[in-house]
C-alpha positions as CSV (number, residue, x, y, z in Angstrom):
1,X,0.0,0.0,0.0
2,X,1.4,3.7,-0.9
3,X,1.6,5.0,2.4
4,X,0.6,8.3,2.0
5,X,-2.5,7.5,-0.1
6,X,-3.4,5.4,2.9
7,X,-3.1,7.9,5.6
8,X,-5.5,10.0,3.8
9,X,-8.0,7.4,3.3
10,X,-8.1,6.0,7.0
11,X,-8.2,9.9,8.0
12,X,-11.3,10.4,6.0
13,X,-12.8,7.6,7.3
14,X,-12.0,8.3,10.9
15,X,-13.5,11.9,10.2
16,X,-16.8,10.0,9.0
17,X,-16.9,7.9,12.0
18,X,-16.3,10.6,14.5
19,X,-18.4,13.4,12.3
20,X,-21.1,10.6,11.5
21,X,-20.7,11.6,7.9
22,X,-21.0,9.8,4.3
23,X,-17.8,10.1,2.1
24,X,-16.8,8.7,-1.4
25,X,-16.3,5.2,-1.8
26,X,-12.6,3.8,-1.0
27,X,-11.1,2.3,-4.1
28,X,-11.8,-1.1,-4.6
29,X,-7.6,-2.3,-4.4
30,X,-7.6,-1.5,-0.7
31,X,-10.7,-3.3,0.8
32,X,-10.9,-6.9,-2.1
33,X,-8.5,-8.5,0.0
34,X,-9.2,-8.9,3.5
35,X,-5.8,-9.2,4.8
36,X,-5.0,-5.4,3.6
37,X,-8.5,-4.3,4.4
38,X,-7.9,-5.5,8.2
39,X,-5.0,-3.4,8.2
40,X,-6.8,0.0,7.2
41,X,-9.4,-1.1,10.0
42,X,-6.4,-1.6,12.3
43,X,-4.8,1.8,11.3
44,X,-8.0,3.5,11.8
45,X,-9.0,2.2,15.0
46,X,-5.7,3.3,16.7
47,X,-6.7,7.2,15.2
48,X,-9.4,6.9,17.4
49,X,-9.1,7.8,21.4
50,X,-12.7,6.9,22.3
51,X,-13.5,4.4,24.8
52,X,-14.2,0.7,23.4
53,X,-17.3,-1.7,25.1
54,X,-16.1,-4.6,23.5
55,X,-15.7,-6.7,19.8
56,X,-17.8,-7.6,16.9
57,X,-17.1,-10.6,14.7
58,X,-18.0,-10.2,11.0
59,X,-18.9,-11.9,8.1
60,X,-20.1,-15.1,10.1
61,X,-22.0,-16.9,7.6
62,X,-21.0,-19.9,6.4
63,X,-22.3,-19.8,2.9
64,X,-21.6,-16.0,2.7
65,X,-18.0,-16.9,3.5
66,X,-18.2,-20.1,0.8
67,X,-19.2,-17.5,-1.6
68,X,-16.7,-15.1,-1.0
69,X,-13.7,-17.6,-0.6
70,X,-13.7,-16.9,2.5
71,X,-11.6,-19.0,5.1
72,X,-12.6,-17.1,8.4
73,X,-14.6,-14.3,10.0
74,X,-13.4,-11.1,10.6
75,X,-13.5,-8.9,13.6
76,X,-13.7,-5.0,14.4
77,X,-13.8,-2.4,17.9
78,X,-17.2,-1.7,19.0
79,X,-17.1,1.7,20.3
80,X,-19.4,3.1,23.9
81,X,-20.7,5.9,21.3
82,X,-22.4,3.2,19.7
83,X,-24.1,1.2,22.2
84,X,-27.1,1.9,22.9
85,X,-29.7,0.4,25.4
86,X,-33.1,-1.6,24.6
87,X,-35.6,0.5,22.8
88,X,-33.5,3.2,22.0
89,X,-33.5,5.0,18.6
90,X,-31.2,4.7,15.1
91,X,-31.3,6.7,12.8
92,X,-30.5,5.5,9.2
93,X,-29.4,7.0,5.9
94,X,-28.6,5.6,2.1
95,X,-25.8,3.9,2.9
96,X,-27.3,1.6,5.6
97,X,-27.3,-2.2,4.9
98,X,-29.8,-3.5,7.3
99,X,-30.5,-5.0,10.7
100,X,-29.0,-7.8,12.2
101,X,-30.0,-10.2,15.2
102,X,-27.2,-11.2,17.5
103,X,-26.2,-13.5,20.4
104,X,-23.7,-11.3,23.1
105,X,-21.3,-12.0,25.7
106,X,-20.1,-10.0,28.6
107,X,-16.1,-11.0,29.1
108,X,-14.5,-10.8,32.5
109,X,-11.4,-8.8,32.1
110,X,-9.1,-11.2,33.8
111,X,-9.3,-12.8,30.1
112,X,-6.4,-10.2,29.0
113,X,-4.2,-11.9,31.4
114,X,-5.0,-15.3,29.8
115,X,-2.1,-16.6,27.9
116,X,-3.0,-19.6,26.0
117,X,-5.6,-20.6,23.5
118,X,-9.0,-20.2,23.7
119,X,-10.8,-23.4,23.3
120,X,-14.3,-24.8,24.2
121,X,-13.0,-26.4,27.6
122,X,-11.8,-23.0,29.1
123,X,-13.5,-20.5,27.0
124,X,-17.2,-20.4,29.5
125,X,-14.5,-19.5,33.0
126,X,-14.5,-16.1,31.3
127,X,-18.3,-15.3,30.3
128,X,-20.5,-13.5,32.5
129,X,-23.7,-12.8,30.9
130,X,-25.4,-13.3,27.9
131,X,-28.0,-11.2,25.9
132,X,-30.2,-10.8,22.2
133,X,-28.6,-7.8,20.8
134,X,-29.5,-5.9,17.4
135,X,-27.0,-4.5,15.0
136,X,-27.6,-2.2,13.0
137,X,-25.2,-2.4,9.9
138,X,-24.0,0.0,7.6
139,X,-21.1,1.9,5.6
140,X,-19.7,5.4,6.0
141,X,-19.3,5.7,2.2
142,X,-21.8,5.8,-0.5
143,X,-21.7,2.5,-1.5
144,X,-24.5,-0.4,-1.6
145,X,-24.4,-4.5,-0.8
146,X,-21.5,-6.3,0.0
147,X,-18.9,-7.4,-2.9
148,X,-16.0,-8.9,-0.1
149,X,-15.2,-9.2,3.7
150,X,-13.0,-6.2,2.7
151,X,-15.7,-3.8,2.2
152,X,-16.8,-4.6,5.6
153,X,-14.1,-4.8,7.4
154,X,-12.1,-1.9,6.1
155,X,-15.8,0.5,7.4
156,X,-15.0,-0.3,10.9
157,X,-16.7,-3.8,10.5
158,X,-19.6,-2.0,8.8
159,X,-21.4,-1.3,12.6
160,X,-23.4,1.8,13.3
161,X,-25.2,0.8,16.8
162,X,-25.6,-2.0,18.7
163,X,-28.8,-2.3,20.8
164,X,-28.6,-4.6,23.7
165,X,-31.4,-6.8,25.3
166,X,-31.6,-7.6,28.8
167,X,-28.0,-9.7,30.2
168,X,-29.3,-12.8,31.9
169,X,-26.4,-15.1,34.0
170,X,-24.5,-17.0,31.5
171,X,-25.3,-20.8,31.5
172,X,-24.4,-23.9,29.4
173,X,-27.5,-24.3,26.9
174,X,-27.2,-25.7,23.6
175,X,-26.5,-21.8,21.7
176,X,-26.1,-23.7,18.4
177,X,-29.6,-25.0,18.1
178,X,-31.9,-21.9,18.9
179,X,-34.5,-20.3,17.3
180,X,-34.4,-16.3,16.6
181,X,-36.9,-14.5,14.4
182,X,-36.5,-9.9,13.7
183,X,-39.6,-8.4,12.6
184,X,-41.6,-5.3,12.1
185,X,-45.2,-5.3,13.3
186,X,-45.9,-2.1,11.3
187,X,-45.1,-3.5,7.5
188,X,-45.7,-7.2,8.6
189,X,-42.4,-7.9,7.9
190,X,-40.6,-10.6,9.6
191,X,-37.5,-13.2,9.2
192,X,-36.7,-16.2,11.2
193,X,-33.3,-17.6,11.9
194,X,-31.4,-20.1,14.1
195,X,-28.1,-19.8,16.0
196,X,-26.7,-22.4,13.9
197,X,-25.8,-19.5,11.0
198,X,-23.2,-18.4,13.2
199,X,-20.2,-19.8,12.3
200,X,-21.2,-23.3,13.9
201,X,-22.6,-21.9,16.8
202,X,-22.3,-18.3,18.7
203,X,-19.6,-20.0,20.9
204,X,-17.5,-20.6,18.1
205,X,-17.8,-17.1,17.0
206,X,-16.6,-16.3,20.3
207,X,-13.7,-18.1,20.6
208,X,-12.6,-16.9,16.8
209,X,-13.0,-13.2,19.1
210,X,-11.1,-13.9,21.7
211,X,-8.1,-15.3,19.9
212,X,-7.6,-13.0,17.6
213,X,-8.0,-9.8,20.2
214,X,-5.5,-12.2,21.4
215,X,-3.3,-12.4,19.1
216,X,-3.1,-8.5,18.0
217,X,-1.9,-8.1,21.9
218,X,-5.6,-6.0,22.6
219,X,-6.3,-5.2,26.0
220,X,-8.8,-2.9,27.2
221,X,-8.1,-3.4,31.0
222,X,-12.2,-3.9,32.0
223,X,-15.3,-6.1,31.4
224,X,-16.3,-6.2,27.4
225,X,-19.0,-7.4,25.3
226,X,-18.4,-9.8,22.3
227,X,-21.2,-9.6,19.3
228,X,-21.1,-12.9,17.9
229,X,-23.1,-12.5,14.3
230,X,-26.0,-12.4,13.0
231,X,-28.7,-15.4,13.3
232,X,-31.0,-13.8,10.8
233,X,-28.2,-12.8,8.4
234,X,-28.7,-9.3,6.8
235,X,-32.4,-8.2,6.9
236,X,-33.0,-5.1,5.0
237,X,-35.0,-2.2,6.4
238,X,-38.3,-1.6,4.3
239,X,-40.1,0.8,6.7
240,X,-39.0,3.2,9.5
241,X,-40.6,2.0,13.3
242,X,-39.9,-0.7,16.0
243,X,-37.9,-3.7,14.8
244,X,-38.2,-6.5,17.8
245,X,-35.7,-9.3,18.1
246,X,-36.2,-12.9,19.7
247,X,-33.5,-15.2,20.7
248,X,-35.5,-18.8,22.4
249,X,-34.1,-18.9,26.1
250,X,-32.1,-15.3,25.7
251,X,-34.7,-12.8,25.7
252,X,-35.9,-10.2,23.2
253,X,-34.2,-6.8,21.9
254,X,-36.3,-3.4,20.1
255,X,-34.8,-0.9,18.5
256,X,-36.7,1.8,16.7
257,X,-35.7,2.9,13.0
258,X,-36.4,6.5,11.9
């Protein structure tokens, strides 16, 4: 990457994350490829000295990641600016993608002194809570659908809030077998879902997380929340009012679009 074109396209793009403004498209060479796209998330991210709530993975569906030779999910910062608590209020524009319908965990932050893998034996010591959560998904640029992980990824994951249900105690159910449905009473509209779109299983998801935060030597020194991805996959928005989420044995989540 020429180094100087790239500083000027993560500081535009940091400028429309902290402005909440649309800009022009990135060019296509820096976000087809997810490896360099990651690295413009990366770069961005460390521009920005807001607090982080926790991580999102991305681009957990198995047959959107079959179609996209994909090998793995992605991840991206979730920052406090977007979080926002049950019932609360998004506003959308052009450039939004849709809603999604998500299992989260709330991670102890003893994890960051954790040195070895993250594996299904040792992974539940570290969970908390558990919740239904809504994402609302989206670009900063004035682009439509989804070509590559890239685009995603290199738009800080492509998240513009996250709307969380109520946490209930984390316990050992079977979190790849539930059912979830999003709809909206006013239009009728409605999708149903199952956990099992998540990369296996939400757990899974999580543990794909926590590695690579891992990994990249992330620590954020207090209790965070993991988005695991969506059940529902990428439900477009056809009408403006309340969009309610249900996750069997989690809960439910609203959110009203305007």
């Amino acid at each position: 990457m020429n180094k100087k074109i790239i500083e000027k396209i993560s500081n535009n793009l940091v400028r429309a994350f902290l402005k909440n403004k649309i800009i022009s498209p990135i060019p296509i060479r820096y976000t087809k490829k997810l490896i360099e796209a990651d690295k413009l998330r990366k770069l961005c991210e460390s521009k920005i000295k807001e607090p982080i709530i926790g991580f999102k993975a991305g681009g957990t569906s198995l047959i959107v990641m079959k179609k996209l030779k994909e090998k793995e999910p992605f991840y991206a910062s979730v920052y406090k600016r977007n979080f926002l608590k049950n019932g609360k209020s998004v506003k959308i524009n052009k450039s939004t993608l849709g809603i999604e319908l998500e299992v989260c965990y709330l991670i102890k932050k003893n994890f960051f002194n954790f040195k070895k893998k993250i594996t299904g034996n040792n992974v539940s010591r570290f969970i908390t809570h558990m919740a239904p959560c809504i994402e609302v998904v989206g670009y900063r640029q004035k682009k439509k659908g989804i070509k590559s992980f890239g685009d995603l990824c290199s738009d800080f994951g492509a998240n513009i809030k996250f709307i969380i249900g109520k946490k209930i105690k984390f316990k050992k159910i079977n979190i790849g077998n539930l059912k979830t449905y999003i709809k909206n009473k006013k239009n009728n509209q409605i999708f149903y879902g199952n956990t099992n779109t998540v990369f296996v299983n939400p757990l899974n998801s999580l543990k794909f997380v926590l590695n690579k935060i891992r990994k990249d030597k992330i620590n954020i020194k207090k209790n965070f929340f993991v988005f695991t991805g969506s059940t529902v996959g990428v439900v477009p928005i056809l009408n403006r009012g309340i969009y309610t989420g249900k996750i069997d044995k989690l809960g439910t989540v609203k959110t009203s679009i305007r």
